[in-house]
C-alpha positions as CSV (number, residue, x, y, z in Angstrom):
1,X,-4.5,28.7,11.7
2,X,-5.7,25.6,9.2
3,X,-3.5,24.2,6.6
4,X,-4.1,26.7,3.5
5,X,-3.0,29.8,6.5
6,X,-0.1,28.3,7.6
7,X,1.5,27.4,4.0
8,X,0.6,30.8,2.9
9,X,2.2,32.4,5.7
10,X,6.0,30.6,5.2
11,X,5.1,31.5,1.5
12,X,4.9,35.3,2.3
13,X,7.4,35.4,5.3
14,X,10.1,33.5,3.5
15,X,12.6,33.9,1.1
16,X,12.8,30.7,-1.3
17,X,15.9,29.8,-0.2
18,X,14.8,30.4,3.5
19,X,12.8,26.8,3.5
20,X,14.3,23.8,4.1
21,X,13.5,21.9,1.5
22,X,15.0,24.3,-1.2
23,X,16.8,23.4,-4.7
24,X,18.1,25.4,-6.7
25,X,18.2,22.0,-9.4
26,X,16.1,19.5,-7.8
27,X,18.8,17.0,-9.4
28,X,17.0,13.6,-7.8
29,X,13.7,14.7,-8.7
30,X,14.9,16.0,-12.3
31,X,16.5,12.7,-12.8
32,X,13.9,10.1,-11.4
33,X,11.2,11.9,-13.6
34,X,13.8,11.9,-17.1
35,X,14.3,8.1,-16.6
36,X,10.4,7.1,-16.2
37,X,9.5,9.6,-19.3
38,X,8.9,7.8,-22.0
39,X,8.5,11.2,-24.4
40,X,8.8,14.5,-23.4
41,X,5.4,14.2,-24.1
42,X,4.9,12.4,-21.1
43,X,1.9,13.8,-18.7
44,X,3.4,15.2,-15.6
45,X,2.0,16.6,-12.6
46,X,4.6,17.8,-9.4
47,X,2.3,17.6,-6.1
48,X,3.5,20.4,-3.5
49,X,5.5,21.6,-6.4
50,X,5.0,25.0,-5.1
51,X,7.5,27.7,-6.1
52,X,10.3,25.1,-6.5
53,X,12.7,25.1,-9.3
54,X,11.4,21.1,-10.3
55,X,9.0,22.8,-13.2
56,X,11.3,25.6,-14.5
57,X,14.0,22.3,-15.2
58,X,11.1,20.5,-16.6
59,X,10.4,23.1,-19.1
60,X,14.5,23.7,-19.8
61,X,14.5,19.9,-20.3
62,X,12.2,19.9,-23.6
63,X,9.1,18.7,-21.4
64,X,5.9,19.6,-22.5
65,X,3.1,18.8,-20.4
66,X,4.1,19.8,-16.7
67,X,1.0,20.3,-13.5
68,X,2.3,21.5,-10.4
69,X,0.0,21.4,-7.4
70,X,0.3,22.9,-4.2
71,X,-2.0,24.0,-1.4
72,X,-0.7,27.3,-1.2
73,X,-2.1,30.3,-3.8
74,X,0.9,32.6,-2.6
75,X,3.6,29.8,-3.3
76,X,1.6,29.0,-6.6
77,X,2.1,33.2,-7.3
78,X,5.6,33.2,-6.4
79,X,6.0,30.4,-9.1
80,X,4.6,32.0,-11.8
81,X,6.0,35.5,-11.8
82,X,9.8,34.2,-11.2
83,X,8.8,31.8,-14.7
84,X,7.9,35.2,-16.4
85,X,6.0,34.2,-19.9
86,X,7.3,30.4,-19.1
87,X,4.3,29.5,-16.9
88,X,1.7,29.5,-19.8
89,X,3.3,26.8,-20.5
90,X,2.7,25.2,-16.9
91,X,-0.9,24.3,-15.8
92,X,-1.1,25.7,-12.2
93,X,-3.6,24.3,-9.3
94,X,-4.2,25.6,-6.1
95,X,-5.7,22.5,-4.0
96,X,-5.1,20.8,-0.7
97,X,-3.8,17.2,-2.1
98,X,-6.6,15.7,0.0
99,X,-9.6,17.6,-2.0
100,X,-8.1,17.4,-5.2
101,X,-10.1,15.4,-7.6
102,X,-8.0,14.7,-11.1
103,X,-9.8,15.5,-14.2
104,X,-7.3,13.7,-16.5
105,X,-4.9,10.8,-16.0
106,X,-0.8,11.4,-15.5
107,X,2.3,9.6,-17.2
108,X,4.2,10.6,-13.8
109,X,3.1,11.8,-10.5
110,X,5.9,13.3,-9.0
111,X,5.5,13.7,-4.7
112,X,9.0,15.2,-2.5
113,X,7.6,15.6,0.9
114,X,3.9,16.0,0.6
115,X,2.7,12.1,1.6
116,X,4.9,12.0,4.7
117,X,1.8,15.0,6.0
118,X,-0.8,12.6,5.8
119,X,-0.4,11.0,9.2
120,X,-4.4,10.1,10.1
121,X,-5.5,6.4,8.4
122,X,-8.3,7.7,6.4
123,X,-6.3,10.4,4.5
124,X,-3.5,7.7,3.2
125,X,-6.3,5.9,2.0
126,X,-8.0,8.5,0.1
127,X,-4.6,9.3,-1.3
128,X,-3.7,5.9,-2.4
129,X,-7.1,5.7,-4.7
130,X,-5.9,9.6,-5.8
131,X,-3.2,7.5,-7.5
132,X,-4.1,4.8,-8.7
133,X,-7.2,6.3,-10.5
134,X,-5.2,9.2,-11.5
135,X,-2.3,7.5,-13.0
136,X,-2.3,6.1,-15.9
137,X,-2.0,2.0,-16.2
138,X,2.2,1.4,-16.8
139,X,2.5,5.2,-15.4
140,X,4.8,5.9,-12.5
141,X,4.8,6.9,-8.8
142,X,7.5,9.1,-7.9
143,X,7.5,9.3,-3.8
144,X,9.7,11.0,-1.5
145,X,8.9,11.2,2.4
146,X,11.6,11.4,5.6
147,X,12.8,8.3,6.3
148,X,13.0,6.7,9.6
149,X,15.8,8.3,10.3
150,X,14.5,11.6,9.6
151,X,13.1,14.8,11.5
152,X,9.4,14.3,13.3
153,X,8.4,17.5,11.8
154,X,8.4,19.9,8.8
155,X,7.9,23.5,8.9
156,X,6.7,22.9,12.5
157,X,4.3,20.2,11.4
158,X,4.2,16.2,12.6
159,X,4.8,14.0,10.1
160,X,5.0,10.0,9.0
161,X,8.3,8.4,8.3
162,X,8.4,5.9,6.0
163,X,11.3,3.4,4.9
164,X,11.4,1.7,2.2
165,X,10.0,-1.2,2.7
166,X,7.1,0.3,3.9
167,X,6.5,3.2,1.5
168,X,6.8,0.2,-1.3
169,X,4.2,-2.1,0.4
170,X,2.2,0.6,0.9
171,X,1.1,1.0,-2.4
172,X,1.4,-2.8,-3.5
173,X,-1.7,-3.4,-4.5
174,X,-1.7,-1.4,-7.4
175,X,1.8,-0.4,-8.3
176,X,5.3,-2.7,-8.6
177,X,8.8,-1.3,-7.6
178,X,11.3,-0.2,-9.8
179,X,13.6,1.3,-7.6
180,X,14.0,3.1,-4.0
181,X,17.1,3.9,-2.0
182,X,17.9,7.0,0.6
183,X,19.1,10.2,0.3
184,X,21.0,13.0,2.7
185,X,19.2,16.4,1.9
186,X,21.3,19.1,2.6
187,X,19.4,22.3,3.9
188,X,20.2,26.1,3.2
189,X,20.6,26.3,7.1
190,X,23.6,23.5,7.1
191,X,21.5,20.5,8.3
192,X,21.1,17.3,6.9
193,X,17.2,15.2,6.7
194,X,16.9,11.9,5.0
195,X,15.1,10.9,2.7
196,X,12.8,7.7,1.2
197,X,12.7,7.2,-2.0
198,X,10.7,5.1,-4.2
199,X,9.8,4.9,-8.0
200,X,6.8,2.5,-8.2
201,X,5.1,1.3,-11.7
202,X,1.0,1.6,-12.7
203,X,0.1,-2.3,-12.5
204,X,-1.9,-2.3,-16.1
């Protein structure tokens, strides 16, 4: 099963609150993305967004200009029939984060637990010059990944774990820090994973 199957297949096995990363308000997300908005005509675009509630609060929150990516067509589906008439007002892609090639630049480019995937040298790279070409100079990184102290694998899938520190440096070359701490996640199932994250700034 490659990576499009197996995403699909939790998409159309699972209930949304059945996943582990579930939110019914993505409250850290929502308010990491309010604070770097400049407008709520700020350019935003959610990677892995797939049917999570991060776009639907976007849109409650006056915000204009929402993307959400994900790599999964069924998840991408799910997303726009629970938003009814709202998702017209959402531009949807269905892409692999590794194949997607951005044909316009982003205010904020907003990443919970898509990075931490990219475990093989040559795909963080790739990644890395996603972002800095497809964020706008004095735009904003949003990153969140498990942190060192977090599960080995999501959805049955080996990850990277990244603290701090590392996730900052990381991306020094072409973005500053603004701000970064941990967070306990608390899963629909009872169990807690902890997270990195960092809010990094577009050097101009």
């Amino acid at each position: 099963m490659n990576k499009k199957e197996h995403w699909n297949n939790i998409y159309s096995t699972k209930k949304i609150n059945e996943v582990s990363w579930y939110q019914r308000v993505p409250e850290t997300s929502l308010e990491l993305i309010k604070n770097a908005a400049s407008t709520s005509n700020s350019k935003i675009i959610d990677i892995g967004g797939g049917d999570s509630f991060l776009a639907d609060n976007l849109l409650k929150e006056g915000f204009r200009d929402v993307t959400v990516l994900d790599i999964s067509s069924n998840a991408i589906e799910k997303a726009k029939n629970r938003l009814g008439e709202k998702a017209l007002n959402v531009d949807f892609i269905v892409s692999d984060i590794i194949d997607f090639e951005a044909t316009s630049t982003y205010d904020i480019w907003h990443d919970r637990a898509v990075f931490h995937f990219l475990t093989e040298q040559d795909q963080i790279e790739k990644y890395k010059l996603l972002v800095k070409n497809a964020i706008k100079p004095g735009g904003h990184l949003i990153i969140g990944t498990f942190s060192e102290n977090g599960p080995d694998k999501c959805s049955g899938i080996a990850i990277s774990k990244y603290s701090m520190q590392e996730l900052t440096e990381l991306f020094s070359d072409d973005f500053s820090l603004e701000n970064s701490f941990q967070e306990l996640h608390s899963t629909p199932f009872n169990t807690e994973q902890e997270f990195t994250f960092v809010v990094l700034k577009r050097l101009r």
